[in-house]
C-alpha positions, 0 to 999 in steps of 0.5 A, spaced: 510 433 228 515 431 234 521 434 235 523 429 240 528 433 243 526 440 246 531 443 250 534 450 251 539 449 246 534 448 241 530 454 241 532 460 237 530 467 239 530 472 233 532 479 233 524 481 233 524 477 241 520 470 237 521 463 239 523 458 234 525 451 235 530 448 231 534 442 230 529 436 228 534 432 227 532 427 232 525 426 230 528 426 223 532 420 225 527 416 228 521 418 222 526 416 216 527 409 218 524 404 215 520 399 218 526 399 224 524 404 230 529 406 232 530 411 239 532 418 238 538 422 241 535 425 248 537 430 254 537 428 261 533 433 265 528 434 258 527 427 256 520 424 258 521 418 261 518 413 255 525 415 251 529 412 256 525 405 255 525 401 249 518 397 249 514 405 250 511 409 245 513 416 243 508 421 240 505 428 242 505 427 249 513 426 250 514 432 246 509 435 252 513 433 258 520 436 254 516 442 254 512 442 261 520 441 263 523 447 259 518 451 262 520 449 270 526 450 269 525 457 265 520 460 270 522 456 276 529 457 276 529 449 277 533 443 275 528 439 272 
């Protein structure tokens, strides 16, 4: 499953201090059209670089550098 928009705001912390992502309406979006591709929504700072070009694929791995910069920026205190 993609998310294909991971970023602070889309990360619920629950009263027993858990994580949970919320907000899938970009990968929503994207997966329900038929047979026309169509290019999420996306967050400067977060997005890989493959949502700002029309002629690459997403998958898990965009979802991965979304994470890898949330977690730069949560632990390193940095602008990603």
């Amino acid at each position: 499953m993609l998310h294909l928009d991971i970023k602070p705001a889309n990360i619920f912390i629950t009263d027993d201090n858990r994580a949970v992502m919320i907000d899938f309406g970009a990968a929503h979006e994207v997966l329900s059209k038929e047979g026309n591709f169509i290019r999420p929504m996306y967050t400067p700072g977060f997005a890989a670089p493959e949502m700002y070009r029309r002629d690459s694929s997403m998958g898990p791995w965009t979802d991965i550098y979304a994470d890898w910069c949330l977690h730069l920026r949560h632990h390193a205190r940095l602008s990603p």
